[in-house]
N, C-alpha and C positions, 0 to 999 in steps of 0.2 A: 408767514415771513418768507420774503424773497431775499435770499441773498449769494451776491456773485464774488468768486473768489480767482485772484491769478497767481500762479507757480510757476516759475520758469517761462516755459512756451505753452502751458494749459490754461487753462481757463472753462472754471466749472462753476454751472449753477447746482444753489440748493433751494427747493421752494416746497416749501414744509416744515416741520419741527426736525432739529439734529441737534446730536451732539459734541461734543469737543472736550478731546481729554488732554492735561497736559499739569505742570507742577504750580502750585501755588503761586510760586515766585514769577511762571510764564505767565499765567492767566491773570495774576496783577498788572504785568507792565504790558497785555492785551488791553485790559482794562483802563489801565493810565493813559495808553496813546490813542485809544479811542476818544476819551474823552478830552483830551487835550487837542485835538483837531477838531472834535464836533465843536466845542465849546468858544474857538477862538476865531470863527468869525460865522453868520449867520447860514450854516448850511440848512439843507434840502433835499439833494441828494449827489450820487457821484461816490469817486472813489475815496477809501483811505487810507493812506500808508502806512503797513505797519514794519516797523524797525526802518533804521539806516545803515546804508544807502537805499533811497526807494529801488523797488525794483519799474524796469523799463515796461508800461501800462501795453497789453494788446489791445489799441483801438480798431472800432469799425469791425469785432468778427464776433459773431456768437458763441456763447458759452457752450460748450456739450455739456447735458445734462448727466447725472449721475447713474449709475445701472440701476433700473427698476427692478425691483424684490418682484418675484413673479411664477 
């Protein structure tokens, strides 16, 4: 699983298995606006927004990857 995430002025890949800890109530309404963007019109791939106001996308720069265990 490759997946890219942006915070502020970061932007990090994850490409491997991870996890994500957070409260019920968060992990539902991750769940609910995922699926309510994949679902409503024919995606493939790209960004998703989660909550409102989107945050403003860093196009055109690559992700830093995450610190290797090592």
């Amino acid at each position: 699983m490759k997946i890219i995430i942006e915070h502020g002025n970061a932007k990090r890949e994850i490409n491997g298995p991870f996890n994500i800890c957070g409260s019920k109530e968060d992990l539902c309404s991750l769940r609910d606006q995922l699926n309510n963007q994949l679902e409503s019109h024919s995606f493939i791939y790209g960004w998703v927004n989660i909550l409102c106001p989107k945050q403003k996308s860093i196009t055109n720069t690559p992700p830093i990857e995450w610190q290797k265990e090592g």
